[in-house]
N, C-alpha and C positions, 0 to 999 in steps of 0.2 A: 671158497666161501666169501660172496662177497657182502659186506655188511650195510644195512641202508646207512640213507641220511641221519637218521632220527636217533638210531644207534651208535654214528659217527659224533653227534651232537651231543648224546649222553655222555660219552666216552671223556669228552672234551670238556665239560664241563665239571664232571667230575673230578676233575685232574686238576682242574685249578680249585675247587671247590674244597677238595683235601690240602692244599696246601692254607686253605684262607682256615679252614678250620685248626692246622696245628697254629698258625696264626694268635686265632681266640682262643684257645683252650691258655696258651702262656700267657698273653693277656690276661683274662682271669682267676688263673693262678697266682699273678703276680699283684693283682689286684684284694685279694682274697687273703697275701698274706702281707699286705702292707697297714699302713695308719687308713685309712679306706675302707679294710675290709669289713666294717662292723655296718658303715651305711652302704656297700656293695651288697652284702646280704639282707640289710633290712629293704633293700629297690626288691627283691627279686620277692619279697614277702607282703609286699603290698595288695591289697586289697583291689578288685577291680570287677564291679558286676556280682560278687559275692566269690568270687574265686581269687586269687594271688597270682601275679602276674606269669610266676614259676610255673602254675597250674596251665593258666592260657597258653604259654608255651607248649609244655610237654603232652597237656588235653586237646588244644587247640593249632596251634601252627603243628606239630606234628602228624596231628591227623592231614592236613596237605602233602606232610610229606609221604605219608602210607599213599595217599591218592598218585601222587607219581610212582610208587613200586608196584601199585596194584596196575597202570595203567602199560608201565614197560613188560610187567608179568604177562598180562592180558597181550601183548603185539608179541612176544617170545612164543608164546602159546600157538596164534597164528601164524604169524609168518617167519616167526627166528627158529631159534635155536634149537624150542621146545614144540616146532611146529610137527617135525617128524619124529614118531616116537623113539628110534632106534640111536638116533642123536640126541633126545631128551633125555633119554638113560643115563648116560654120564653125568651130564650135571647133579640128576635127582640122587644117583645113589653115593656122589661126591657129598651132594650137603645131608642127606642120610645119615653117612659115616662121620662129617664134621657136629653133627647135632646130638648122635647116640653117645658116641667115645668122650667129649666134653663132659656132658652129662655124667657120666658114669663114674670118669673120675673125682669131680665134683664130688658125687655122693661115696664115694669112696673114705672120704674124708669127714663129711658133714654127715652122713646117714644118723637119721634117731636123735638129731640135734637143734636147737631151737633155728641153726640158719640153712637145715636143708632146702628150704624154701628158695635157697639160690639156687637152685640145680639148672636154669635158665639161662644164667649170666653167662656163662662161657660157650652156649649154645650158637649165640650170634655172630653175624662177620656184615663190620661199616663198609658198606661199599664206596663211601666215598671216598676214605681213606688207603681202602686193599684197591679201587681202579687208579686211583691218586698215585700211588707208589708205583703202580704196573706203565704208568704215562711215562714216570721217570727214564723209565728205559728207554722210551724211544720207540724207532720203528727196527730195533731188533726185536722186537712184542711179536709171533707172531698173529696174524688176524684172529685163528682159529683159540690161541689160548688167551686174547681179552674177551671173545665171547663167551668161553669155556667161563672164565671167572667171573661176567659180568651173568649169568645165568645161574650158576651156582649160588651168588650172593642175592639175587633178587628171589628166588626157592628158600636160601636159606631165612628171608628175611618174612617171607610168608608163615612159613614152619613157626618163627619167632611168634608171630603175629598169632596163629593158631594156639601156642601155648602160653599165651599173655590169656586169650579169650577162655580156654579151657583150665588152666592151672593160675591165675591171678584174678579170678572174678571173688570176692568173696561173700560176696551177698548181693541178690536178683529182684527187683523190682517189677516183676514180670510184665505187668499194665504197660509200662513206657518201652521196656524187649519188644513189646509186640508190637506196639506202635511202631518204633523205628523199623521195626522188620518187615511192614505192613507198607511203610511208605517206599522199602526197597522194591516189594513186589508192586507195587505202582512205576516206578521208576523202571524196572525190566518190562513192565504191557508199554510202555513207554516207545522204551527201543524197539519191542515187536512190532506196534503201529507205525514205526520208523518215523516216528518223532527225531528230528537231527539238532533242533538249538537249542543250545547248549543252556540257555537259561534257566528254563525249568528242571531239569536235572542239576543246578546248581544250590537252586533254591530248594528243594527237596532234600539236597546232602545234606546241605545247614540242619533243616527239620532231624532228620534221623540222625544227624549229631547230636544237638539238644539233645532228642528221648534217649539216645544209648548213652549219653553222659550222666543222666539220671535214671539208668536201669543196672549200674552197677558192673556192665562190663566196660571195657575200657573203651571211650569214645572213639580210638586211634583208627578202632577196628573198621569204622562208619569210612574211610579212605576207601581201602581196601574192595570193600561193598559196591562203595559209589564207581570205583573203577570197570567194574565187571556190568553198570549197568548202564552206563553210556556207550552210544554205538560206538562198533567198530567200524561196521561197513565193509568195505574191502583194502582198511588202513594203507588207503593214499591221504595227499596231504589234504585233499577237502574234505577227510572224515571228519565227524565230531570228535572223537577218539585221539588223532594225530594230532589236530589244534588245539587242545586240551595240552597235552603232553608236550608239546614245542612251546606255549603258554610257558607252563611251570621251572621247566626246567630251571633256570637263571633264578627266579624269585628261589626255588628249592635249595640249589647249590651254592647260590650267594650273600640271603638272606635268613630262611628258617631254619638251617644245618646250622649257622655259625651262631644264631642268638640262644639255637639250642645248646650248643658248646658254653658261652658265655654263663646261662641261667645255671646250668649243671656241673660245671667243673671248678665251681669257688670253692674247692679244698683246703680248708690250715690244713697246713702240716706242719704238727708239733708232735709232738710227747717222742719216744722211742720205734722210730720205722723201723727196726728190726723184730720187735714184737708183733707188731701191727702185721707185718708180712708172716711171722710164723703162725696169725691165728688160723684155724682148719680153713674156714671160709676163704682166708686169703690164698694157701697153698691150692685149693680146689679151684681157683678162680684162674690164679696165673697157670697150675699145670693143665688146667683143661683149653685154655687158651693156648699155653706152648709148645705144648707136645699132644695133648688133644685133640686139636681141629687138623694141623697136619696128616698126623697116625690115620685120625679117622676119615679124611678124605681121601689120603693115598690108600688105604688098606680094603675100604670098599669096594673105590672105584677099581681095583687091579681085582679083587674077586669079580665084581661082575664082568669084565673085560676079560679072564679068565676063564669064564663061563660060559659066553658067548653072547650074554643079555645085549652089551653094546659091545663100541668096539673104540681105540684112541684114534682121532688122527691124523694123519699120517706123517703131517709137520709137526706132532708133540710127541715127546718122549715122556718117561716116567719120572725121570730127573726135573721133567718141568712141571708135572703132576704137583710132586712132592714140595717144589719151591712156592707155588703158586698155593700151595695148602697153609702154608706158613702163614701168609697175605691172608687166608680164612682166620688165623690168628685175633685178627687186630677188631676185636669187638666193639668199643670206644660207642658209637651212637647207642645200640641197641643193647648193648652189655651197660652202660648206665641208666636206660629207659630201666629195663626187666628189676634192677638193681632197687630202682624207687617204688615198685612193686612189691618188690620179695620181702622187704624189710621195711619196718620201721621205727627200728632203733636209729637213731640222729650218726650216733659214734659209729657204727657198722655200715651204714651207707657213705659216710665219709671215706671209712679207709678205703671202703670196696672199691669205691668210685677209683680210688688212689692205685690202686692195685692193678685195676684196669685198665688205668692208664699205664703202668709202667711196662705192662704184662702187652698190651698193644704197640707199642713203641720197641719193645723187644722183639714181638713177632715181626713187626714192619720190617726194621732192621735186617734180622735171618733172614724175611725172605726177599728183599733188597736184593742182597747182597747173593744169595741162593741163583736167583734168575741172573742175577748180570752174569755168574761166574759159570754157568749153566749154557745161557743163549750164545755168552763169546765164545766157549768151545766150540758150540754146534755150528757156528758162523764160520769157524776157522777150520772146522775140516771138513766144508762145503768143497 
């Protein structure tokens, strides 16, 4: 399996892009609980265009970054991972079982309760974070299992995305839905007439940003959109599609991951952290994160693989399934998005955030430590 450029380029950036982000998240934090923290929080509350700067953030620089998931989705589709169906199987019924089992425990705890509304948060897996950790190793990685994980997390981040748009819309403005949706199907006759610059497909995202930010689903989703409706072509590098996404990269991983860390990880941490973690929301959050995503990734993937739907392989074992399920753990980007959604009580989105973090930082760790101790056997009785 040999991987392109553009996938070599994601890979890499990502790796450092997780580290810049455990970076600002302590930042932050450390900012958040000092003599600072009162005008730290009043920057991120500021006013700008009618929205708060928090808002631009997580409304606006984040929908860029959907537009690079949508656009690596979009080339996995075609010519990766997910191009031939039998080899897409894996990954879909990996982040399947990481999206159902989370959930489930989740509500295991929360059902019938004012915060089952999180049932979301443990759904997700950071790929910056889970390819960030996988870098660490080195080139004992092999090829086949940073594509297994970097496809997993880009499905599971879609899945996210679909249950942002389906379970966190809470009221629809239909007139500007339609608009924005109206300016998407102009943007696909667009790519049919093989319209290739990139301009006007630029200028149009903005538009059907604006109306889906004021139709009540969540703007993020207008990425996602815009990704599927600029060419692909036959993604070489003079596609619009591949210049687009070599574009973003760097701006993504360098810049709108960490300011989104910065804006959303000013946690106090005060009162009694041992309460805080036994509320139900917190137990639902860390178990479906730590034993959750794992469970659920390995216990699918090995039934469908069982069955004959796909197959592993031949350089991964089950041991590396399972360690690499850990790395589905570490929620951190998308497990605080979903988080600002589900709730909005002040006190519950704080701890959660908190929770998430530490629940992330646990999973990274396990599965750290899971793959080095996994990959050096499998090295050593080559």
């Amino acid at each position: 399996m040999n991987p392109t450029k553009l996938f070599k380029d994601f890979f890499e950036s990502e790796k450092a892009g997780g580290l810049i982000l455990i970076a600002c998240t302590v930042v932050s934090l450390l900012i958040a609980n000092s003599a600072l923290g009162e005008s730290y929080h009043h920057f991120w509350q500021l006013k700008f265009a009618g929205l708060s700067v928090e808002h631009w953030v997580n409304d606006g620089l984040m929908a860029v970054f959907f537009l690079l998931i949508g656009l690596e989705l979009e080339r996995e589709l075609y010519k990766g991972e997910l191009s031939n169906v039998k080899d897409a199987l894996l990954p879909i019924f990996a982040a399947l079982g990481g999206l159902l089992l989370p959930a489930g425990i989740y509500l295991l705890f929360n059902f019938g309760t004012a915060s089952q509304s999180g049932a979301g948060i443990p759904m997700a897996t950071d790929i910056a974070f889970a390819l960030g950790i996988l870098a660490l190793l080195g080139n004992k990685v092999p090829t086949s299992l940073k594509v297994f994980l970097t496809a997993l997390a880009v499905i599971d981040d879609l899945c996210a995305i679909l249950v942002i748009a389906v379970f966190y819309t809470k009221t629809l403005l239909w007139t500007n839905l339609f608009i924005s949706l109206g300016i998407f199907i102009v943007l696909l006759a667009m790519n049919r007439l093989k319209i290739r610059n990139l301009i006007p497909y630029l200028i149009g995202g903005v538009a059907m940003w604006y109306f889906m930010l004021h139709s009540g689903v969540h703007a993020t989703i207008t990425g996602v959109l815009l990704a599927f409706a600029i060419p692909f072509g036959n993604g070489d590098e003079k596609s619009t599609s591949y210049i687009l996404q070599h574009i973003l990269h760097k701006p993504v991983a360098f810049i709108i991951l960490p300011i989104f860390a910065l804006a959303n990880t000013a946690i106090i941490i005060s009162g009694d952290i041992t309460q805080t973690l036994a509320e139900n929301y917190s137990i639902g959050i860390a178990l479906g994160l730590i034993v959750g995503k794992p469970l659920g990734i390995f216990a699918l993937t090995f039934a469908a693989v069982s069955f004959g739907l796909c197959k592993l392989p031949a350089d991964l074992t089950w041991k590396n399934i399972f360690a690499v399920g850990l790395l589905g753990g570490i929620g951190f980007t998308m497990s605080i998005f979903i988080t600002l959604l589900a709730f909005d009580n002040e006190t519950i989105i704080n701890n959660s955030k908190l929770v998430i973090l530490l629940s992330s930082l646990t999973a990274g760790l396990l599965g750290f430590f899971a793959l080095k101790l996994t990959l050096k056997k499998e090295i050593e009785s080559l």
